[in-house]
Backbone bond lengths (Angstrom), bond angles and torsions (degrees), N, CA, C in turn:
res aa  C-N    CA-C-N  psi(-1)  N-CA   C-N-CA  omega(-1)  CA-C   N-CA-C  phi
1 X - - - 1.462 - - 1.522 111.76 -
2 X 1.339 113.39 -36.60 1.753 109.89 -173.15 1.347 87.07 -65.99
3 X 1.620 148.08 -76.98 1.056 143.05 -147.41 1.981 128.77 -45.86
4 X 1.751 93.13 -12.49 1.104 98.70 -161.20 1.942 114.98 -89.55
5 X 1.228 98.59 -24.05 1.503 85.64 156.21 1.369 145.64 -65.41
6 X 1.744 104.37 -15.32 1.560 118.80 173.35 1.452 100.74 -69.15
7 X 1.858 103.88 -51.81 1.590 91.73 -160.97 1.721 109.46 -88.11
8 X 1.223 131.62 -10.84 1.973 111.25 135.35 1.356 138.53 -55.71
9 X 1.465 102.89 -11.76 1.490 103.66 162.26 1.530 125.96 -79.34
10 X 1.069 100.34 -34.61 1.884 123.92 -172.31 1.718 94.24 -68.39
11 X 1.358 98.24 -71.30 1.824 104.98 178.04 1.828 116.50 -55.15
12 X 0.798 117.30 -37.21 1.530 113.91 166.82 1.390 103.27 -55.96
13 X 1.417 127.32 -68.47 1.380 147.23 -142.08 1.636 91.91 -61.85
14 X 1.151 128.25 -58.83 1.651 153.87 144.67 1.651 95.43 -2.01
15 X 1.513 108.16 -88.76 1.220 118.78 -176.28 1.453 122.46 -47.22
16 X 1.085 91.72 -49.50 2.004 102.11 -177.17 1.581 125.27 -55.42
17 X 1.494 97.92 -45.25 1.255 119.69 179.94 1.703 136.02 -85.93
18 X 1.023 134.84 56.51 1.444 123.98 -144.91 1.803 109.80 -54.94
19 X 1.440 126.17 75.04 1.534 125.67 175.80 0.989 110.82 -48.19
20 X 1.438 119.71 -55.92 1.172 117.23 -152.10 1.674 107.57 -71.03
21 X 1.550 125.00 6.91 1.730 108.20 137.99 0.767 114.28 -74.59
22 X 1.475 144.36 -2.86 1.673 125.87 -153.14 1.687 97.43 -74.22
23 X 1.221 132.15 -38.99 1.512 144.53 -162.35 1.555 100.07 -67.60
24 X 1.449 99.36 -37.07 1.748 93.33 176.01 1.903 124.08 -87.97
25 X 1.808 103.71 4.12 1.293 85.00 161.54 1.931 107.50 -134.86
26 X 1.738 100.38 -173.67 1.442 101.01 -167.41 1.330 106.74 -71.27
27 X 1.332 128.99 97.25 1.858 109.14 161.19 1.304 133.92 -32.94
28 X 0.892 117.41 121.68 1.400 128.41 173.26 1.476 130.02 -122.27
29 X 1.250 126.63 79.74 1.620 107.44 175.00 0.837 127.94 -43.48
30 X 1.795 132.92 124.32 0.910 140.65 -166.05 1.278 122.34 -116.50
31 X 1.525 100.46 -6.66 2.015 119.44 -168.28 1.318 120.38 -158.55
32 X 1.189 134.59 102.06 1.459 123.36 168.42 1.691 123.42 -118.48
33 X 1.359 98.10 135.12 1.276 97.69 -179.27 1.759 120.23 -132.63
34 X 1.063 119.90 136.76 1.769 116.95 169.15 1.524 98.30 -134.58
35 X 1.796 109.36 145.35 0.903 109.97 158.31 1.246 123.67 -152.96
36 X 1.732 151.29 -158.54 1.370 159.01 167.59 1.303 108.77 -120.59
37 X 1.183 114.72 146.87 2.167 123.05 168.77 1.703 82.05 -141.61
38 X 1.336 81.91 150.38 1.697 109.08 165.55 1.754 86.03 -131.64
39 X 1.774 102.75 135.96 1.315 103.19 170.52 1.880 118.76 -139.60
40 X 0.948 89.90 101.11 1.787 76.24 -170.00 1.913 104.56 -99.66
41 X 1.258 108.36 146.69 0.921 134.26 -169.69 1.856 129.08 -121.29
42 X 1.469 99.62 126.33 1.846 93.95 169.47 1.339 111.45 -113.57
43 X 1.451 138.67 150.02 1.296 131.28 169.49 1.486 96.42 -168.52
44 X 1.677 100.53 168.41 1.248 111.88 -129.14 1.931 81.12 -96.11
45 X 1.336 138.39 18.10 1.427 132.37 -154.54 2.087 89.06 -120.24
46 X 1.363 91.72 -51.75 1.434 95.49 -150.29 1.989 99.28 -122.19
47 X 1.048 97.86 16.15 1.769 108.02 -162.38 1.832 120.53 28.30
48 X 1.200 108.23 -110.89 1.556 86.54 -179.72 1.750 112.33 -84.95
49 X 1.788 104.88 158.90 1.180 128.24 -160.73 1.180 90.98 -140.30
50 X 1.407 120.80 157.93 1.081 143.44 152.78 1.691 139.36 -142.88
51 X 1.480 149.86 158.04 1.499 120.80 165.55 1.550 82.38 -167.75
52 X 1.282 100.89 152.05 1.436 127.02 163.14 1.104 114.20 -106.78
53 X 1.355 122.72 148.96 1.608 126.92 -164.33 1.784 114.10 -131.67
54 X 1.005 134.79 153.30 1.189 127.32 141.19 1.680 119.79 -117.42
55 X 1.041 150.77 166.13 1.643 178.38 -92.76 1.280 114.73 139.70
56 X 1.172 95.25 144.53 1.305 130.86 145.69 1.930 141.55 -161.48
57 X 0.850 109.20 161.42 1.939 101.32 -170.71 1.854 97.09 -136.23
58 X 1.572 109.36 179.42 1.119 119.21 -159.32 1.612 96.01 -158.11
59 X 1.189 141.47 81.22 1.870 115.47 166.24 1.416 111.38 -95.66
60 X 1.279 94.68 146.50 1.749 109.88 177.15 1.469 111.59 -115.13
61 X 1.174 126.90 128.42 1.224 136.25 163.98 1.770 105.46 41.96
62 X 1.522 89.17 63.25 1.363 92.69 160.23 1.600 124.62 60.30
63 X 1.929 91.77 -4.15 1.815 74.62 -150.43 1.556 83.43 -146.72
64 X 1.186 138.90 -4.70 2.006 134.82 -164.23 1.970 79.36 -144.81
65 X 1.223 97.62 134.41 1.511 131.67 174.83 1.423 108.14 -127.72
66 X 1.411 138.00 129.81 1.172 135.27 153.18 1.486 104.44 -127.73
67 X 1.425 104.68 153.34 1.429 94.73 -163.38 1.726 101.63 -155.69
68 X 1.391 128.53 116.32 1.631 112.52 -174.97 1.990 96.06 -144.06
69 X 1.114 93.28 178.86 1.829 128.09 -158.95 1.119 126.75 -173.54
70 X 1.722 100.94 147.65 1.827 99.13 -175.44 1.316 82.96 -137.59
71 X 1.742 117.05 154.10 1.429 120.33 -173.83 1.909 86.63 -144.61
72 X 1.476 92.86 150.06 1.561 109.04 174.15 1.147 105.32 -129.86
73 X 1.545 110.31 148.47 1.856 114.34 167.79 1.046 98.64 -179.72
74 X 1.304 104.01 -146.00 2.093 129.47 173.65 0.597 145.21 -151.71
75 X 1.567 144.64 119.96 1.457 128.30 175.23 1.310 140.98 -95.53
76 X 1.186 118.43 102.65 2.074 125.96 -144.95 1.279 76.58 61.48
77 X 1.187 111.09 -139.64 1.657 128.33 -168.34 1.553 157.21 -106.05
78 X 0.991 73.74 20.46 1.775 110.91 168.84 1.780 92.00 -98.20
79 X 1.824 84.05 140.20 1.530 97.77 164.87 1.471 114.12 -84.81
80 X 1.914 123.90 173.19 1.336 105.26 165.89 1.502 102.43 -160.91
81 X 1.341 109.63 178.39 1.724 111.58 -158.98 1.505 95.44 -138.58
82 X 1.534 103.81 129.11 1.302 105.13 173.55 1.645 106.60 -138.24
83 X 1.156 115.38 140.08 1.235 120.99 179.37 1.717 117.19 -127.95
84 X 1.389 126.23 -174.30 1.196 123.06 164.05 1.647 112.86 179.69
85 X 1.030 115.19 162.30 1.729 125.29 -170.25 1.316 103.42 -154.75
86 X 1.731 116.63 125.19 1.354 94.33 -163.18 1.849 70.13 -153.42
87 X 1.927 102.23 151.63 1.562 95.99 173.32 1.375 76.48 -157.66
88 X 2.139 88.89 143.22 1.781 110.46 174.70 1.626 109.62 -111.15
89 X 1.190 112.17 176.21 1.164 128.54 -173.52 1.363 107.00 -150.15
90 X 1.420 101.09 129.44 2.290 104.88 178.60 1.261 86.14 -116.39
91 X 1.384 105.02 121.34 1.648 117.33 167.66 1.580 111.59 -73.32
92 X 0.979 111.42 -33.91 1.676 118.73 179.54 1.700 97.61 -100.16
93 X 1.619 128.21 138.08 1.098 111.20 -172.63 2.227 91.02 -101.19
94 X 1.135 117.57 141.83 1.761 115.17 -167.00 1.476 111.51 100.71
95 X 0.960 113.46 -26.36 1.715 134.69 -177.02 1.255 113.91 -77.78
96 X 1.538 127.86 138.39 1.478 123.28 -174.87 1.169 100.34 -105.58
97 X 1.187 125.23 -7.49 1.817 98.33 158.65 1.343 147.02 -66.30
98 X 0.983 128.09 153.14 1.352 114.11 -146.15 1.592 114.93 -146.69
99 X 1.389 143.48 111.75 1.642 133.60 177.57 1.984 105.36 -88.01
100 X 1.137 87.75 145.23 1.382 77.24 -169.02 2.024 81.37 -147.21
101 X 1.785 100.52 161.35 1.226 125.74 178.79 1.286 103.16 -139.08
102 X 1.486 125.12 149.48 1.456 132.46 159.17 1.436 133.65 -154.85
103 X 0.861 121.47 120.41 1.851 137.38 -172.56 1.857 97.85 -77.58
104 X 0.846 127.67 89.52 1.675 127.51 162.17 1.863 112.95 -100.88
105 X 1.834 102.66 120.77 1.442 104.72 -175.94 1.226 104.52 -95.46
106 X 1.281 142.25 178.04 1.288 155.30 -154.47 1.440 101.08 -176.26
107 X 1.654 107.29 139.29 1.731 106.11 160.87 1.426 100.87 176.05
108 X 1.306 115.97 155.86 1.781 115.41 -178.33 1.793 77.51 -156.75
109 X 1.544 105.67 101.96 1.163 125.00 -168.08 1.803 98.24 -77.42
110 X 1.150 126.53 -15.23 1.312 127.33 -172.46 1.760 96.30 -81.84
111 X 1.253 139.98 -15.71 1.221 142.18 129.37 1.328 159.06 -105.61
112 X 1.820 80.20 48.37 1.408 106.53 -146.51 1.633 135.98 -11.85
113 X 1.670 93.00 79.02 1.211 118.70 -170.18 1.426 97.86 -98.69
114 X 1.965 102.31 150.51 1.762 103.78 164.44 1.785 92.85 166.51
115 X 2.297 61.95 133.00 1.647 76.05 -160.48 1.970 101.30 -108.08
116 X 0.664 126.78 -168.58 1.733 128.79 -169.65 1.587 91.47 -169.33
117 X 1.457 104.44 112.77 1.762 114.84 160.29 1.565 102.30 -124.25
118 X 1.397 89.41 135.95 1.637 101.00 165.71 1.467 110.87 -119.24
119 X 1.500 116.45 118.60 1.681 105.02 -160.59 1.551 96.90 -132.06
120 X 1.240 132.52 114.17 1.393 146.20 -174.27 1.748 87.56 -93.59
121 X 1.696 103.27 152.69 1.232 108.34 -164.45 1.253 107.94 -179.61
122 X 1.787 107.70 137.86 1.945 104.80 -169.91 1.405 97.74 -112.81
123 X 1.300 110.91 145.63 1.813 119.74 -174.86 1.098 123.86 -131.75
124 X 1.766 117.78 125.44 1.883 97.67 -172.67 1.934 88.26 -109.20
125 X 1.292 102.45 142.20 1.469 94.75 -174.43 1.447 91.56 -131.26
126 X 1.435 113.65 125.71 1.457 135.59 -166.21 1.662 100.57 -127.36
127 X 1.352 94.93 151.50 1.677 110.86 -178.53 1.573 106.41 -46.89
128 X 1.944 100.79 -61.71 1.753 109.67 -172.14 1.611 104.62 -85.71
129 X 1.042 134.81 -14.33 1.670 141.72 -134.77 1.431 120.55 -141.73
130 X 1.022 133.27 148.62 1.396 114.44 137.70 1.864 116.11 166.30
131 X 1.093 113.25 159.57 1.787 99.06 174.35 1.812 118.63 -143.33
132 X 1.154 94.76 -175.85 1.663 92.76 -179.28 1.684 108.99 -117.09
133 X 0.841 143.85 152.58 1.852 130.03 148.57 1.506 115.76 -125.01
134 X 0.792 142.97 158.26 1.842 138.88 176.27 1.332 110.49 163.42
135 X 1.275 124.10 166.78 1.350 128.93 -169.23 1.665 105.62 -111.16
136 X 1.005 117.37 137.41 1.953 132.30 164.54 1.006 101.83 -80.08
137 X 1.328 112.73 124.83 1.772 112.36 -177.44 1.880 87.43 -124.76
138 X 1.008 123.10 92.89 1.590 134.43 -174.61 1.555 114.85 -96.12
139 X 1.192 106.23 142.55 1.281 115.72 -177.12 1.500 111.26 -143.06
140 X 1.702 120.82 98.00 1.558 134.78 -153.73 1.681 121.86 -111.85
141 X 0.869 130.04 79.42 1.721 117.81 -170.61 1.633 108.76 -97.88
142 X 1.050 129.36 168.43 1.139 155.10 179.19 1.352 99.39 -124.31
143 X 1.502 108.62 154.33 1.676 129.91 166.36 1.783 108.80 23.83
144 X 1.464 115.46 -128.00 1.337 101.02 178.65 1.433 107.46 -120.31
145 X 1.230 103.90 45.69 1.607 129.45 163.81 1.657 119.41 -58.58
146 X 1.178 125.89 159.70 1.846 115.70 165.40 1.048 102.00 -80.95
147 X 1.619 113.46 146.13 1.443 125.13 155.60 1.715 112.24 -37.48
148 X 1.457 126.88 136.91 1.020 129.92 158.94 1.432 121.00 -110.08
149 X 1.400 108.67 110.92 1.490 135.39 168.22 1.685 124.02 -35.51
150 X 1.203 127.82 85.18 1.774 120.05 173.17 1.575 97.13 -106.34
151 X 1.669 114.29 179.23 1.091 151.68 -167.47 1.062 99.76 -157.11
152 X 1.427 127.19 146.67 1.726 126.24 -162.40 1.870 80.22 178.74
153 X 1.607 79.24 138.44 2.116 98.47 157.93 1.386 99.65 -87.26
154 X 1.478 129.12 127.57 1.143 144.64 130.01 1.688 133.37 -84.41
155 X 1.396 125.17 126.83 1.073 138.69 -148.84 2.027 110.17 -149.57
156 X 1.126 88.89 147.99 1.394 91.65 171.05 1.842 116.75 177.24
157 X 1.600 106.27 126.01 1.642 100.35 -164.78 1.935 102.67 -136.68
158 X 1.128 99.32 141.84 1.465 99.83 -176.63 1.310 99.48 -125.63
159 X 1.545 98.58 179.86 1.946 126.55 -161.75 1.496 88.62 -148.95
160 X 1.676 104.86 102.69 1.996 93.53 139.81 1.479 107.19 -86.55
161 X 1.706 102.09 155.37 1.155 120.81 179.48 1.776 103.81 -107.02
162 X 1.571 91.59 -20.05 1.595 93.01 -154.69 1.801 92.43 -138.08
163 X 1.445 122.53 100.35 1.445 123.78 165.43 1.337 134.83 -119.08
164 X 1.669 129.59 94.34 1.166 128.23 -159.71 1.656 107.11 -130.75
165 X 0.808 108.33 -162.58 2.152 120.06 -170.07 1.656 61.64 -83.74
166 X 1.398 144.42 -65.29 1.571 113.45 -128.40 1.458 103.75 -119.85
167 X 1.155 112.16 -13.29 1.500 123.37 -173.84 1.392 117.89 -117.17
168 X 1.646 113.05 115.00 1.985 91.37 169.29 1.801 85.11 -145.97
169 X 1.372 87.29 133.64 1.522 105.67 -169.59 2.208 102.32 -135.99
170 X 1.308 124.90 131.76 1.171 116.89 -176.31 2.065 93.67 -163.80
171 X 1.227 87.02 -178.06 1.661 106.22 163.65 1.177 130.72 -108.73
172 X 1.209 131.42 -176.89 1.433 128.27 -169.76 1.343 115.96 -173.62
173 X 1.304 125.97 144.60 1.572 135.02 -169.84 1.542 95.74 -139.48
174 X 1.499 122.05 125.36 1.580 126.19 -179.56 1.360 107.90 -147.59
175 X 1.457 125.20 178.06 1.080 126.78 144.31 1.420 133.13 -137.30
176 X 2.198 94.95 24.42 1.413 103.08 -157.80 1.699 88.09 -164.14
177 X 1.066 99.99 144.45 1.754 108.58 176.42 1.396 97.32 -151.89
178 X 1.411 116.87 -164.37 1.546 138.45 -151.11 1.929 92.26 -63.94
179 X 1.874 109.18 -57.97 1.004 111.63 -147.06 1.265 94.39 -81.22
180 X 1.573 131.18 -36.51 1.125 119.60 -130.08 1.828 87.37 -145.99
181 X 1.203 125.17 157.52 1.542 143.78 159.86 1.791 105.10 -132.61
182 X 1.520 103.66 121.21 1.752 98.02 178.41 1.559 115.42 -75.95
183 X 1.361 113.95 -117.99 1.072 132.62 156.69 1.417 98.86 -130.79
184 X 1.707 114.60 173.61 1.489 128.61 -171.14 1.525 116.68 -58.78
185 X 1.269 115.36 -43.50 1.676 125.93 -176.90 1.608 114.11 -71.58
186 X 1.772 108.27 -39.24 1.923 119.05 169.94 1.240 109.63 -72.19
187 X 1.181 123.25 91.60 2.045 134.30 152.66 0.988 98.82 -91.08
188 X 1.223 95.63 -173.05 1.892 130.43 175.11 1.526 103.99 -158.51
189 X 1.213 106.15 153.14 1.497 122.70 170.01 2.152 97.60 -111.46
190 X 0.854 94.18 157.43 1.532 111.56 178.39 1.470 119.87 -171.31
191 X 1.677 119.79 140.85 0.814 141.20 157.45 1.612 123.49 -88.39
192 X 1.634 110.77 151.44 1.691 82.18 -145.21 2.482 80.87 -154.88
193 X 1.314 111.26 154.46 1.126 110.49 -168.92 1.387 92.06 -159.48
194 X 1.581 116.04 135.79 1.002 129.90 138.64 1.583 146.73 -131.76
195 X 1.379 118.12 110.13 1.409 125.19 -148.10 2.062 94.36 -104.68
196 X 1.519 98.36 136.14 1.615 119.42 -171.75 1.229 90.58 -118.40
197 X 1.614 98.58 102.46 1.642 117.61 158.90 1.478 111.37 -60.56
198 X 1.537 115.53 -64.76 1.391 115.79 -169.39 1.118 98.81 -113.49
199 X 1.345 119.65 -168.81 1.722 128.78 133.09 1.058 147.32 -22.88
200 X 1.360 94.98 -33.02 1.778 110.67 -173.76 1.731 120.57 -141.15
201 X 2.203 104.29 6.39 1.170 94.39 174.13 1.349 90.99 -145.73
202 X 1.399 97.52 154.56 1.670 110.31 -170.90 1.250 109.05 -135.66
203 X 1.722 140.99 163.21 1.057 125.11 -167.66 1.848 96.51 -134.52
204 X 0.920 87.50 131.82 1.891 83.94 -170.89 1.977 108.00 -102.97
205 X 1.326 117.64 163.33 1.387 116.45 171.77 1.375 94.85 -163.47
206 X 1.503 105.08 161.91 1.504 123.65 167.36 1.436 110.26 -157.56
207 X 1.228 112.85 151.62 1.607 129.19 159.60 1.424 122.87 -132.49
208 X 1.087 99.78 111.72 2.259 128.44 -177.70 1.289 106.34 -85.56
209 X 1.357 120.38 116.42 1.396 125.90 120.71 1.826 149.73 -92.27
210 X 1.332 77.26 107.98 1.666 89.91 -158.63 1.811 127.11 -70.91
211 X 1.079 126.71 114.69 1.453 137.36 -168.64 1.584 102.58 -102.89
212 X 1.231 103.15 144.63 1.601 123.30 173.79 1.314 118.05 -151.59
213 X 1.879 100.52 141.64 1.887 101.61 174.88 1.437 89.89 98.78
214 X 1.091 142.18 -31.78 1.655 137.85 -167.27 1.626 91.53 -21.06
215 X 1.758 118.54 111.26 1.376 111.54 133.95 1.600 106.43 -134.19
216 X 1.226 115.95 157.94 1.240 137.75 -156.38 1.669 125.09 54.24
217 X 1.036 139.46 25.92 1.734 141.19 -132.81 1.266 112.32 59.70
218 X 1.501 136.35 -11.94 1.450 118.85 168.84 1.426 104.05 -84.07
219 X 1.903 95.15 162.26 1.383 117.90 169.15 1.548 131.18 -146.20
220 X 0.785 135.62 -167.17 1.280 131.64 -156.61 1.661 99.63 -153.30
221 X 1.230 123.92 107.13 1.461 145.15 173.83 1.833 99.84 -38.66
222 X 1.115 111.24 132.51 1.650 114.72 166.85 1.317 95.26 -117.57
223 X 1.107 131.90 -83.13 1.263 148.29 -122.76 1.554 138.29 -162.72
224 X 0.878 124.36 164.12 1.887 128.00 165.63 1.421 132.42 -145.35
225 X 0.929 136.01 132.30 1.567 143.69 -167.33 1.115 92.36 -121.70
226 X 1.966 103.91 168.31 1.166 117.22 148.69 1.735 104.12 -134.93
227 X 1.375 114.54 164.21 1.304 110.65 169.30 1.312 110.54 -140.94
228 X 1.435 121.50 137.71 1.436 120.17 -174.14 1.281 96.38 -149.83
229 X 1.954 110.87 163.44 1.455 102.45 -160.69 1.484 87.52 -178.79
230 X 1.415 107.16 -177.70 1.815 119.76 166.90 1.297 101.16 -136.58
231 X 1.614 120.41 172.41 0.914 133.38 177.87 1.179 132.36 -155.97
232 X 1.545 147.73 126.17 1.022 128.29 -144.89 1.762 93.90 -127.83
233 X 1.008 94.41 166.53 2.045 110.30 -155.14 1.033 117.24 -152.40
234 X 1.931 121.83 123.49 1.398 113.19 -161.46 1.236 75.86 -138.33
């Protein structure tokens, strides 16, 4: 059972992606990115949190993105490990649609927890607009317990308010990012900015308010983060 989230990731990744053109055209890098987040966190489970992250991305020919990260921190007081590996595909090359796959790890070894989501997912990404939809297919154990199997809608759609060469500032409604995918009812709303010093460095920020339990349009307040970071761009 532990082995089996690697090998649905591998076989999806297979399926999703057609590689085996990649040999028939010219590579070209088309995008590079590395970056840092510092993210500290309060919520109403584990009170303060924290993790540091690193990034990085890769685009090829306009049209194949791969993109992965490992983040460290804590929650109250347990340490924890988060990772992720995630690669897109633009079927249309100019086109903002987008197929995308992603491997996100989870674990706070002080209860020897660890979770494995593999969440396939279609994306239209627009200048002012845009959203995600796809399913979390999760697989979670505790101690030397069996993995337990969920399925969950994952979603996530933003609003710029503000889009320029130096400024892009908007909102956002999710329930899943790089590190982490919740369950369907745990979102966040966030406000979100990114300011381009130079050419090649940019300075990113956000502020989360986090909701849990959502049934019927109600919710139940968790929490708030912030995340801030730089990023460098070739």
């Amino acid at each position: 059972m532990k082995n089996l989230p690697g090998k649905w990731f591998f076989l999806l990744l297979v399926l999703l992606f057609p590689l085996h053109d990649i040999h028939a055209l010219d590579i070209t890098i088309t995008g590079a990115e590395i970056g840092f987040d510092f993210r500290p966190e309060y919520n109403r489970s584990f009170y303060y949190c924290q993790d540091f992250a690193i990034f990085g991305s890769i685009e090829l020919n306009n049209r194949y993105m791969f993109k992965s990260g490992a983040a460290l921190g804590h929650v109250g007081e347990e340490f924890d490990i988060k990772a992720f590996f995630s690669g897109r595909f633009t079927p249309l090359v100019g086109k903002n649609l987008n197929l995308s796959l992603a491997y996100i790890h989870y674990s706070i070894p002080g209860y020897q927890m660890r979770s494995h989501s593999i969440l396939p997912y279609v994306s239209w990404d627009g200048r002012w607009a845009g959203f995600a939809l796809g399913t979390n297919l999760r697989f979670t154990g505790f101690f030397a317990e069996p993995a337990l199997f969920e399925s969950m809608l994952s979603f996530s759609g933003y609003v710029n308010f503000l889009h320029n060469d130096r400024i892009v500032a908007g909102i956002k409604c999710a329930n899943f990012y790089d590190f982490y995918a919740g369950n369907f009812g745990s979102y966040w709303f966030s406000i979100y900015g990114t300011l381009q010093l130079h050419k090649h460095w940019a300075l990113f920020s956000e502020l989360t308010i986090m909701q849990s339990g959502s049934v019927a349009l109600s919710a139940t307040f968790y929490g708030f983060a912030y995340r801030g970071g730089v990023r460098f761009i070739w």
